[in-house]
C-alpha positions in Angstrom: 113.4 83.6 51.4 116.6 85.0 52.9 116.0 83.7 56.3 119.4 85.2 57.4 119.3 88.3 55.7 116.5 89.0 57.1 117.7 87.9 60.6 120.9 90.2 60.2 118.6 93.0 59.3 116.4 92.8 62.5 119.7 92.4 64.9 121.3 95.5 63.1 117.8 97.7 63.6 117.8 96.5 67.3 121.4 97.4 67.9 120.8 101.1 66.5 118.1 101.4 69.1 120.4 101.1 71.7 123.2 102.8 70.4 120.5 105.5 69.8 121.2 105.9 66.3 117.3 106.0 65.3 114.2 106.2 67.0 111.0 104.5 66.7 110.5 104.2 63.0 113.1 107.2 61.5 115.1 105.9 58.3 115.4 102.0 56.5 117.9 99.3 56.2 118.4 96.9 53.4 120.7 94.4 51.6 121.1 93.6 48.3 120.7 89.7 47.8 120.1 87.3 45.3 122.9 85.2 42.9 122.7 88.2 40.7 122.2 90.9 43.0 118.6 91.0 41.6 116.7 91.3 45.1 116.5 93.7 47.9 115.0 92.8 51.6 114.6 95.9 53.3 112.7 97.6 56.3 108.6 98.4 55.9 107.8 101.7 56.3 106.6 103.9 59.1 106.9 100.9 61.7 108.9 101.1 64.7 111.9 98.9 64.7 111.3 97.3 68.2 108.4 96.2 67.0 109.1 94.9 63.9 110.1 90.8 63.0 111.7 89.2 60.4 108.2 88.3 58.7 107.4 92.2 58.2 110.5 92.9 55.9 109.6 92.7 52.4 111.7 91.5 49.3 111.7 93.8 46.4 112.7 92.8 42.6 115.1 95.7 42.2 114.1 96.3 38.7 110.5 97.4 38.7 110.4 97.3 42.3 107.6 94.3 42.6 107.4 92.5 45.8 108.9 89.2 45.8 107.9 88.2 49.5 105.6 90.2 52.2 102.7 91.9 52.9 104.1 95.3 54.3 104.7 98.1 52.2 108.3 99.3 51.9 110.4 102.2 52.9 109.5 105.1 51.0 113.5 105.7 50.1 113.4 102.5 47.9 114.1 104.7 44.8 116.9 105.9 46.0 118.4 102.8 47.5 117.7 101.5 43.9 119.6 104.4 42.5 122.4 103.6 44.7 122.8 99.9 44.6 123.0 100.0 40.6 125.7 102.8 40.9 127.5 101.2 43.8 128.2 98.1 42.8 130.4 97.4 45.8 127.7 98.1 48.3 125.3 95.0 49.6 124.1 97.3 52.5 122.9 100.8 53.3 121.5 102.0 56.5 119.6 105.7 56.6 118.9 106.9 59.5 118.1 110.9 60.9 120.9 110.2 63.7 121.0 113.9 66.1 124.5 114.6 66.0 125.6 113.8 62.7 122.6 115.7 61.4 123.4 118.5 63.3 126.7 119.3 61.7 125.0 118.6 58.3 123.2 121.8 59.2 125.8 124.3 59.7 129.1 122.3 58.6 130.2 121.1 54.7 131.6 117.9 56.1 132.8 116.5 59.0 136.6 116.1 59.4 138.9 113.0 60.2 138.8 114.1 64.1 139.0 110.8 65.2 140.8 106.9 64.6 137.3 105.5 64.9 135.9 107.6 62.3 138.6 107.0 59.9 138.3 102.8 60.8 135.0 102.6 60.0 134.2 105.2 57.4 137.4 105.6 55.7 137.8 109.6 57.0 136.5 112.8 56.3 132.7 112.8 55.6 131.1 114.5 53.3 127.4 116.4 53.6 125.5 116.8 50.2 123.5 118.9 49.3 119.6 119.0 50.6 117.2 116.0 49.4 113.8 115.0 50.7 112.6 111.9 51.9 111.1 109.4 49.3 112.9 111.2 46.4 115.2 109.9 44.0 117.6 112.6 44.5 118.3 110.9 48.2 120.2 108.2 46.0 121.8 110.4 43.5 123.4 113.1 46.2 124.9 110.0 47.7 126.4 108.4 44.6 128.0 111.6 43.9 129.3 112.8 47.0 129.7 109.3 48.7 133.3 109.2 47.4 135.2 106.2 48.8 133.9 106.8 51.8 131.4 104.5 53.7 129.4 107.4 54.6 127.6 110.8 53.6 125.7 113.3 55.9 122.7 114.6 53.8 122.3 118.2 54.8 119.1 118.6 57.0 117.8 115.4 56.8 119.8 112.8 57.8 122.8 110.3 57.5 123.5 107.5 54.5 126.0 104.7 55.6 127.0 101.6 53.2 129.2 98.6 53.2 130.1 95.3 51.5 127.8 93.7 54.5 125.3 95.1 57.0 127.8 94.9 59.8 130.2 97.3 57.8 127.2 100.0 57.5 126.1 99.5 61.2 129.5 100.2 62.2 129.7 103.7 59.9 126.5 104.8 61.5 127.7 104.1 65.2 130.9 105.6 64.9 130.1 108.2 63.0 127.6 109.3 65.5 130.4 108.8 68.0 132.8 111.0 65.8 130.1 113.7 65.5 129.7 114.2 69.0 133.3 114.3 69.7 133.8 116.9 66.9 130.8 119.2 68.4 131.6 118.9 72.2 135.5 119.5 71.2 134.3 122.9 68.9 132.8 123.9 72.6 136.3 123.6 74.3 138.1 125.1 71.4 139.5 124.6 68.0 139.8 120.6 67.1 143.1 118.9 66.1 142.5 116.9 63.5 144.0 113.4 62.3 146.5 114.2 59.3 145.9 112.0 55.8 148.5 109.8 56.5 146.8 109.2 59.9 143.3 108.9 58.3 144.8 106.3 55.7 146.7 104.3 58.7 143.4 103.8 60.6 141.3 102.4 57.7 144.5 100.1 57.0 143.9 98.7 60.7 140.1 97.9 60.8 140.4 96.0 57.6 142.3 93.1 59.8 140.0 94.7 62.7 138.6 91.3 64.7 138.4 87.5 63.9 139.1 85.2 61.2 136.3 83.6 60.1 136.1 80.0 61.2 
């Protein structure tokens, strides 16, 4: 049962290893699937993503949470993935991960600003960081929904990092340039005080990823 789901799942957690967005088994990723949107495959918990293969991801019913297919147990965060699914109706993918630099402005910053084009591609700009929630809480899903915006990301302050998109690929690439943003922002704050990208700036950048690559064949 969605044999390339699954497969786009396990690339996307390898790919974060290397990019060194998570380590070992930090965070979950999912997509919403089914003809109705009724079915979630996501990430078991507390395994390490090397490790893990496309027969350890488990397929949840997303309303009372039953497994479909698999014998793993799931991500603890599946209440709030729930939560954000049925309130996102745009979103078929979210990736959460406890990425260092991101994080680290989540604990001293309110949000992190449109500092660079690649931020503003793949997120849409300025990123917000809501307020504290805990692991395995609904409240995860909830501070994203509402401080999310029309972004493609949220920082969740001292925890970790939410990313979404219409398709994994779109939340793997708000997590890596994010991470890539973050780090700019914090080694720039060392040098001095950061220019930032103006809105008009921001808006031009997210108007060029969306033609951003090939044409389907």
């Amino acid at each position: 049962m969605y044999k390339e789901e699954r497969k786009e799942i396990i690339k996307s957690a390898l790919k974060l290893v290397k990019y060194d967005i998570v380590r070992l088994s930090a965070g979950n990723l999912s997509i919403k699937c089914g003809n109705q949107g009724q079915h979630i495959v996501i990430t078991p918990s507390g395994m390490d993503y090397e490790e893990i293969n496309e027969k350890d991801l488990i397929v949840l019913n997303m309303k009372d949470k039953e497994v479909v297919e698999g014998f793993r147990r799931p991500s603890v965060d599946i209440d709030a993935l729930i939560h954000i699914y049925e309130n996102m109706s745009e979103v078929n993918a979210i990736i959460h991960t406890h990425q260092v630099y991101a994080t680290c402005l989540g604990v001293v910053f309110d949000k992190l600003p449109s500092v660079v084009t690649t931020l503003a591609n793949a997120t849409g700009g300025e990123v917000a960081v809501a307020p504290f929630s805990s692991a395995a809480s609904l409240e995860m899903g909830k501070e994203t929904v509402s401080n999310i915006g029309d972004k493609k990301a949220v920082v969740l302050k001292n925890h970790g990092v939410i990313t979404v998109g219409k398709t994994m690929k779109e939340a793997l690439y708000s997590a890596v340039y994010l991470e890539d943003a973050a780090k700019v922002f914090c080694i720039a704050m060392t040098l001095g005080k950061p220019a930032l990208l103006t809105e008009e700036q921001t808006r031009e950048a997210a108007e060029i990823f969306k033609t951003y690559g090939q044409e389907k064949a």
